[in-house]
C-alpha positions as CSV (number, residue, x, y, z in Angstrom):
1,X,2.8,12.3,-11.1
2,X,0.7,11.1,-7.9
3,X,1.8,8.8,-5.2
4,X,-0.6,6.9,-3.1
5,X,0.7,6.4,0.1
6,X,-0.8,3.3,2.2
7,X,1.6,2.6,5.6
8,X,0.8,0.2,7.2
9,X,1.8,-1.2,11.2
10,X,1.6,-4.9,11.2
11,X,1.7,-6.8,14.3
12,X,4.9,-8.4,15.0
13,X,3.1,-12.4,15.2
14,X,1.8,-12.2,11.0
15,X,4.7,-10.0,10.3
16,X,6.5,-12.0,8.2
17,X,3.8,-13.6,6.4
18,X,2.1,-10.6,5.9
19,X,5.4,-9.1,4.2
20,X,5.7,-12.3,1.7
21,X,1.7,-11.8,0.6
22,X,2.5,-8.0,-0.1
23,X,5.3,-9.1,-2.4
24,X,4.4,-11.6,-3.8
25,X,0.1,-11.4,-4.1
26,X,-1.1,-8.1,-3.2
27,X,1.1,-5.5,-4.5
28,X,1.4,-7.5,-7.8
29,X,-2.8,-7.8,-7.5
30,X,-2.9,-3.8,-7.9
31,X,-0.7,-3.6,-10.5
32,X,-2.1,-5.2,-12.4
33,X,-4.8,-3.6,-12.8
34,X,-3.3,-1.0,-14.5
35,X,-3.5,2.1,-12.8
36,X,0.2,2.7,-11.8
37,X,3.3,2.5,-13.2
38,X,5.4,1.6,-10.4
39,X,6.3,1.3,-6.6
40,X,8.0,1.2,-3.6
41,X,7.8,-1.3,-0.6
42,X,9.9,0.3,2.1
43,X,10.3,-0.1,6.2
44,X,9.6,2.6,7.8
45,X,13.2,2.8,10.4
46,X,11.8,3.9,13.6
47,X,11.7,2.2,17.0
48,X,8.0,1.0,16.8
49,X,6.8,-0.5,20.6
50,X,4.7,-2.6,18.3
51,X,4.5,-4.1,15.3
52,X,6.4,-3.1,12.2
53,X,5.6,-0.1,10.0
54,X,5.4,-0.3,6.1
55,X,5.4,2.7,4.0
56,X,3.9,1.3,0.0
57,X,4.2,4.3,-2.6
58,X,1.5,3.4,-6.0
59,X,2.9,6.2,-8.8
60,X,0.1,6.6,-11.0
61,X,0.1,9.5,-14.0
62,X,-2.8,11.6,-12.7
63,X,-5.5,12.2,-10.3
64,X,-7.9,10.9,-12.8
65,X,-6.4,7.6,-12.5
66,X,-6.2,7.8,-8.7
67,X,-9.6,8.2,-8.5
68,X,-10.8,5.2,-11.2
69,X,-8.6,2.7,-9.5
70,X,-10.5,3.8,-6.1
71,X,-13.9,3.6,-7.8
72,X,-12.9,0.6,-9.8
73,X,-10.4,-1.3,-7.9
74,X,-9.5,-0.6,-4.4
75,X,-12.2,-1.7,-2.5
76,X,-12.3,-5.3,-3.1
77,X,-8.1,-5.3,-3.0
78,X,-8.8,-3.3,0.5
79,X,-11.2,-5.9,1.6
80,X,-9.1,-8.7,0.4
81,X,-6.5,-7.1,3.0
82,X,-8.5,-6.5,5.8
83,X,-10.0,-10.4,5.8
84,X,-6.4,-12.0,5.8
85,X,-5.2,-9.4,8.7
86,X,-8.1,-8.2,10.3
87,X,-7.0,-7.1,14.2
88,X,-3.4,-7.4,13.0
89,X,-3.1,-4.0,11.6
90,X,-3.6,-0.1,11.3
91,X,-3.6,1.5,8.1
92,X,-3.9,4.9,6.6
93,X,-3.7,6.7,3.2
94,X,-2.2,9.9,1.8
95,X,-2.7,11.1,-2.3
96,X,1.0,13.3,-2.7
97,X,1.6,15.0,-5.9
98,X,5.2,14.8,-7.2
99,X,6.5,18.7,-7.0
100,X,10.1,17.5,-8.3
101,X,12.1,14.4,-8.6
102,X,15.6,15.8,-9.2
């Protein structure tokens, strides 16, 4: 199993807008198309000076799949991001391959 790891620190003026788009447009946008078989929306619990930092986990079956949805898929969801929050946010991504989930 692979996770891709997006976090995410929004500022704290879109914050709660921003959360109610991932939930309820965005997160739903990229699963449907396919590639993963579930997630995880999760606050990050540190004292942030700024902003509020977001942790989404994408489990997807294999690297192959990784790699279509980022060929296929990702750039225009990325884009779609970056136009609603552009200056509002600091993103980046990590590819983790489940060892063990006990």
């Amino acid at each position: 199993m692979i996770i891709y790891n997006v976090t995410v620190n929004i500022d704290n003026d879109v914050h709660t807008e921003w959360v109610e788009w991932m939930k309820n447009i965005h997160i739903p946008d990229v699963m449907k198309t396919g590639f993963f078989k579930e997630y995880r929306f999760c606050r990050v619990l540190t004292d942030e000076p700024q902003g509020h930092t977001y942790s989404i986990q994408y489990l997807c079956e294999s690297l192959t799949d990784y790699d279509r949805y980022q060929k296929q898929e990702a750039p225009r969801l990325q884009a779609d991001h970056k136009s609603k929050y552009e200056g509002k946010f600091v993103a980046f991504r990590t590819i983790l391959k489940m060892v063990d989930n006990g």
